[in-house]
Residue, then its C-alpha position, 0 to 999 in steps of 0.5 A: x718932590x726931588x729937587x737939584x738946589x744949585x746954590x753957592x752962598x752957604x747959608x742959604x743953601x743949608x736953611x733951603x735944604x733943612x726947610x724943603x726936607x721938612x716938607x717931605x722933599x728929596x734934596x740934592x745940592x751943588x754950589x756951582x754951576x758945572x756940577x749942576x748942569x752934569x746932575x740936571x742933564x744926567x739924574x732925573x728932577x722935578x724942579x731944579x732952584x737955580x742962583x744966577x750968579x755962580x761959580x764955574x758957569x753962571x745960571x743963565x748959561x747953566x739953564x740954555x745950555x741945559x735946555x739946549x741938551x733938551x732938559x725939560x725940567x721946570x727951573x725957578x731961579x733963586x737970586x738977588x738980581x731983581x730988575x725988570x731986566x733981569x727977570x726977563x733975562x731969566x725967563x728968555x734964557x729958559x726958567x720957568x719962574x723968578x723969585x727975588x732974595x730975600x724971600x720967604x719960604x712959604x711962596x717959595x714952596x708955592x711956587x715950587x708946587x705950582x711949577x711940578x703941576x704944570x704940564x711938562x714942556x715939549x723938547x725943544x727942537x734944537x736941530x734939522x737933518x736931511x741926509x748929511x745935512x744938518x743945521x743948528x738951530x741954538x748956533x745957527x751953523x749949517x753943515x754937509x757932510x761935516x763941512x761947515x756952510x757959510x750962509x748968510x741969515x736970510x739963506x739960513x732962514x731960507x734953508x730951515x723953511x725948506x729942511x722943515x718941509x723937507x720932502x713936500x714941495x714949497x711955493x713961491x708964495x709960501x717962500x715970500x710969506x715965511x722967509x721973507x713976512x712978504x704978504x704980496x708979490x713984490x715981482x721981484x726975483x728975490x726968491x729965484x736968485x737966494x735959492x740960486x745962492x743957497x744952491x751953490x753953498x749946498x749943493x756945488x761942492x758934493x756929488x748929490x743935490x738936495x735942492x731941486x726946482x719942480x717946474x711951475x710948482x716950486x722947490x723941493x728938498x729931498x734926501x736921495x733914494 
């Protein structure tokens, strides 16, 4: 097993090294945060031992940013912050487990063992692009063609669901129940007048429209031919 132990107490770091090198692991250690996301993202692991509270980037961003990059590798944070809250702080940002100092190394070592079983995780999708359109879905920020689109959430939600089905045509109904957790029809022209806004912000300004309305069908966005 190769493992990326991000660590900056300096004695921890030196007994988990010794002690994971008994049992036949490879170790790589870094005491701060930025050399650690640069070894996650750029050098292949089985597990990465995270501290949450380190120098330079602390692990809760080190471990978004590295899965926002699309890092897949099971992360077990390593720290003595051990509130309900923060646990669940951990577990939100991306880790996969959460062991508390003191520890033992015995469950430590387990629990490294029962991550490296687990199946690997699916990249996280982390944006959507339709010709020179894109959204970020980690920032939430829509651009065309590098201008950035200033949408409200509810066009931004809006806009994702059609990015998502782009090339398919979505109904009314679909619209209501997924952009809007509307399980009935409030006869209202609440769709018809966001996809009018969302069509000003994206469509107004550029030579080509995306967003097209399929008469008695429902919407449609498409690349052009």
């Amino acid at each position: 097993m190769k493992v990326l132990l991000i660590e900056d107490d300096a004695e921890t770091a030196a007994y988990l090294v010794a002690a994971l090198s008994e049992q036949g692991h490879v170790i790589d250690q870094t005491d701060n945060g930025r050399d650690g996301l640069f070894l996650a993202a750029g050098q292949t692991y089985d597990v990465l031992v995270v501290d949450r509270m380190l120098p330079g980037l602390d692990g809760l961003n080190l471990i978004k940013t590295a899965r926002g990059a699309g890092v897949a590798t099971p992360v077990l944070f390593l720290t003595a912050l051990g509130g309900i809250d923060d646990r669940v702080e951990g577990l939100e940002a991306g880790a996969d487990d959460y062991l508390v100092k003191p520890f033992a190394f015995a469950e430590l070592n387990a629990r490294l063992n029962a991550l490296i079983r687990r199946p690997a995780i699916a990249l996280v999708e982390t944006s959507l692009r339709v010709a020179d359109l894109e959204i970020d879905l980690l920032q939430r920020r829509a651009t065309r063609g590098g201008q950035e689109l200033d949408l409200q959430p509810r066009e931004f939600k809006l806009l994702e669901y059609l990015m998502r089905h782009a090339g398919r045509v979505v109904t009314r109904t679909m619209l209501l129940e997924q952009v809007w957790d509307f399980h009935f029809d409030p006869k209202t022209n609440i769709v018809e007048t966001h996809i009018s806004r969302l069509r000003s912000k994206v469509d107004r300004a550029f030579e080509t429209e995306l967003i097209h309305t399929i008469r008695g069908s429902g919407y449609l966005l498409r690349a052009p031919e």
